[in-house]
C-alpha positions in Angstrom: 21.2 8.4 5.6 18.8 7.3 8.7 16.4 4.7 8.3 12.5 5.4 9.1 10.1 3.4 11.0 8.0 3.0 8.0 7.1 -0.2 6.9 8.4 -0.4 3.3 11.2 2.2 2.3 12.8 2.2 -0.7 16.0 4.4 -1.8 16.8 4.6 -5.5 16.3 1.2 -6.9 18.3 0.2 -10.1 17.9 -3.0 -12.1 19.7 -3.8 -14.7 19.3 -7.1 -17.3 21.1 -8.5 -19.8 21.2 -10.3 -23.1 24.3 -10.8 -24.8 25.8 -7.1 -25.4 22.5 -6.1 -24.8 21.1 -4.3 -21.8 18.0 -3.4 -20.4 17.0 -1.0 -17.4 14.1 -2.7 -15.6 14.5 -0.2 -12.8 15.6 3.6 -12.8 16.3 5.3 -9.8 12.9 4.4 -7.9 12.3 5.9 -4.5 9.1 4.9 -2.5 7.7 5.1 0.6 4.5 2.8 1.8 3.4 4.4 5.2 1.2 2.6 8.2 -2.3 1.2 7.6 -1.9 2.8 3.6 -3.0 0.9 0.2 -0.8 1.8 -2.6 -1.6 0.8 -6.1 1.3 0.6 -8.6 0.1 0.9 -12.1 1.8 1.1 -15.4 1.9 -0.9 -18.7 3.4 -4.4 -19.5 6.9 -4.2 -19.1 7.5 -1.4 -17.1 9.3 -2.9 -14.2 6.3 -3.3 -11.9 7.2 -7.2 -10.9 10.7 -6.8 -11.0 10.5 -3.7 -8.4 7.9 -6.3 -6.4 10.7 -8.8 -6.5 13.3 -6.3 -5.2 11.0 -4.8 -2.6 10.4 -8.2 -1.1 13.9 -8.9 -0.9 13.7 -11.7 -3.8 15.9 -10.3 -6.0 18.9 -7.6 -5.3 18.8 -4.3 -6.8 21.7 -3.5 -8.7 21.8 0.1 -7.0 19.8 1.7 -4.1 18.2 0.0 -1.3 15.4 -1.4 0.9 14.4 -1.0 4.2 11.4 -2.9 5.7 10.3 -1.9 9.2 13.3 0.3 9.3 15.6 -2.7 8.8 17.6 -2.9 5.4 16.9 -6.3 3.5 19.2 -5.3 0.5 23.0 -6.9 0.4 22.0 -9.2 3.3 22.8 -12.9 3.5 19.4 -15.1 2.2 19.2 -16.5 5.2 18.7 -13.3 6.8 16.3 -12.1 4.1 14.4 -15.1 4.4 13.8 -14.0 8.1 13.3 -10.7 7.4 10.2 -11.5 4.8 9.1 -14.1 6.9 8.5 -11.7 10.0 6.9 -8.4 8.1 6.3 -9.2 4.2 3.4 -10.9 2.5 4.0 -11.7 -1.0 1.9 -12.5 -3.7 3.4 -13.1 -7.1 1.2 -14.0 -10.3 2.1 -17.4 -10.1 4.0 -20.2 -8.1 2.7 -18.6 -4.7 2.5 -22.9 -3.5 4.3 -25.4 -3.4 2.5 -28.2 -5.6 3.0 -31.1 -3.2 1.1 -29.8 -0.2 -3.0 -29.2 -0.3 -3.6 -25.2 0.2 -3.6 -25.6 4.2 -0.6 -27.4 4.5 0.7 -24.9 2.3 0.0 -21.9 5.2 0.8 -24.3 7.6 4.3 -24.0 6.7 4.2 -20.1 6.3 3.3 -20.4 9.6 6.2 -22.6 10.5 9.0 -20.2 9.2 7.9 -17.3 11.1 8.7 -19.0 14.2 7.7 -17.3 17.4 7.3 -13.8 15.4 4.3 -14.1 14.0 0.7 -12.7 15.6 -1.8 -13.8 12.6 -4.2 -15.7 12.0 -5.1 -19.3 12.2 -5.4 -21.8 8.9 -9.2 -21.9 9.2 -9.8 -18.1 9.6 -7.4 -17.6 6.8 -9.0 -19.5 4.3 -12.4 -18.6 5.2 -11.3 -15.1 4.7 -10.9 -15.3 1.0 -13.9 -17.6 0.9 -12.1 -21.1 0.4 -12.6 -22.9 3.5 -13.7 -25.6 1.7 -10.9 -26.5 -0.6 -8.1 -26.6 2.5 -7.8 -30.0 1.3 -7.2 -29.5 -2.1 -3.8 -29.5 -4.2 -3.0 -26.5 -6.0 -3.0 -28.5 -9.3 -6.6 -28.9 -8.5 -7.7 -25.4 -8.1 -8.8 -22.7 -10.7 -6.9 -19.9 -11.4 -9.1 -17.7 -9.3 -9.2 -20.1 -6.3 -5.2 -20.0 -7.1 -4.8 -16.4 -6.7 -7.0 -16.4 -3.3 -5.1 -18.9 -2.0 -2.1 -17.1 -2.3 -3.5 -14.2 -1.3 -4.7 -16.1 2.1 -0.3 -17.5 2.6 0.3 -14.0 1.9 -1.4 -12.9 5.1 -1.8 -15.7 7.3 1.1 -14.1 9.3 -0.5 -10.7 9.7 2.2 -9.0 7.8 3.6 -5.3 8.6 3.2 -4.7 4.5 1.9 -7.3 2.0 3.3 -7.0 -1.6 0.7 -8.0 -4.0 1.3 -8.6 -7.7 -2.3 -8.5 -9.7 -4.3 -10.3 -7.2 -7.4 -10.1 -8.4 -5.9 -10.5 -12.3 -7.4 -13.7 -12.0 -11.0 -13.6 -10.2 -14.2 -12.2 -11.5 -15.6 -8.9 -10.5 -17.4 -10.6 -7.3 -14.6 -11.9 -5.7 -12.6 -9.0 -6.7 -14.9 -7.3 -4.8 -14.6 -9.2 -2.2 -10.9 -9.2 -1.9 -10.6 -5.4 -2.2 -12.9 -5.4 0.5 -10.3 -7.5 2.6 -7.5 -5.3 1.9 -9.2 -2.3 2.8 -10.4 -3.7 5.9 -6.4 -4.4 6.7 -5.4 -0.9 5.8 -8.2 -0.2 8.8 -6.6 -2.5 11.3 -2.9 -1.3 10.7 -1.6 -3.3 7.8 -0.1 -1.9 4.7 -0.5 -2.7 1.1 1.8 -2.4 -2.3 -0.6 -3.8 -4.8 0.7 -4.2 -8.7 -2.2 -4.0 -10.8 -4.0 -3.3 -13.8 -7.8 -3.2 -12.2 -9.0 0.1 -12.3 -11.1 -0.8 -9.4 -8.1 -1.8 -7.0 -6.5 1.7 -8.2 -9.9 3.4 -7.2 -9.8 1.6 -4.0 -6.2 2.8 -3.3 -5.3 5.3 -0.8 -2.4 6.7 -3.5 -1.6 5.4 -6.7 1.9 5.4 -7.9 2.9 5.5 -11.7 5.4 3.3 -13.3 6.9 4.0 -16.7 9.9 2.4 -18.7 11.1 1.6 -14.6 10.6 4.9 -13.5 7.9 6.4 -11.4 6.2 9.2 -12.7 4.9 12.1 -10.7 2.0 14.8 -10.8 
């Protein structure tokens, strides 16, 4: 089957866990496409496989079936290394937690996002970045230092400071208060406008009324209609 040029493809996705004899399907069968300049929202109760497809997507975690393509490029079954490259030069990730690394203050931290992309990158600088999600401010500061909102714009800020083909967000505003969610959705959308794309895990109906689709997720399967 041919790759496309979209930015995030994915081709029957299977995950599979287990405990002993026990076994649990965090994925099943999920197919997804994120097109050009589009905000998707993935919504779906606790425990239905929304992180773990994040994780796969992203290129974090191998599927135990299926594939991904980013940019028309397959980042499933390749070495790390290569991965690595691969998310460093089109992803953006945001996971709930552990987005920095504890022993650098929150610039030094996209200072060294912007490191790893090498010569690829076209983003933004440190300054812009942080001002963007309102934390110019605390580019000094250690993450141990920060509340959990400033945490999750922060991340949010590493996420993008590389301009990223698609970002991969998991609850991103799960931890801010309705006027910075605000003001986050606002920065999203105004990336979807400029070309970027967006796969945003969430429970916030206002980040699913914001979305340009919103795809279900059930028991690790996506539901249509």
């Amino acid at each position: 089957m041919g790759l496309t040029a979209a930015p995030l493809e994915a081709h029957d996705l299977y995950r599979f866990y287990h405990a002993g004899q026990e076994e649990t399907l965090a994925l099943r069968g999920v197919s997804l496409t994120v097109r050009e300049a589009e905000t998707v929202a993935l919504v779906g109760p606790s425990g239905s496989g929304k992180s773990t497809l994040l994780n796969c997507l992203a290129g974090l975690d191998e599927p135990d079936g299926g594939w991904v393509a980013v940019m028309g490029e397959r980042i499933t079954r390749r070495p790390q290394t290569e991965r690595t490259s691969l998310r460093a030069r089109h992803i953006g990730v945001l996971l709930q937690s552990g987005n920095l690394l504890d022993h650098l203050t929150v610039a030094d931290n996209l200072r060294l996002a912007v490191s790893l992309a090498h010569g690829d990158r076209r983003g933004t600088s440190v300054e812009a970045a942080l001002a963007a999600v309102g934390l110019e401010k605390r580019a000094t500061a250690l993450p141990v230092h920060l509340s959990g909102g400033e945490l999750a714009r922060a991340g949010l800020a590493l996420a993008l400071i590389n301009e990223p083909a698609i970002l991969l967000a998991d609850e991103p505003t799960g931890e801010v208060d309705a006027e910075n969610e605000a003001h986050l959705l606002d920065l999203l959308v105004r990336r979807a406008r400029g070309g970027g794309s967006n796969l945003i895990a969430t429970h916030s109906a206002a980040v699913a009324a914001a979305a340009d689709r919103v795809l279900h997720l059930v028991d690790g399967r996506l539901e249509h209609g």
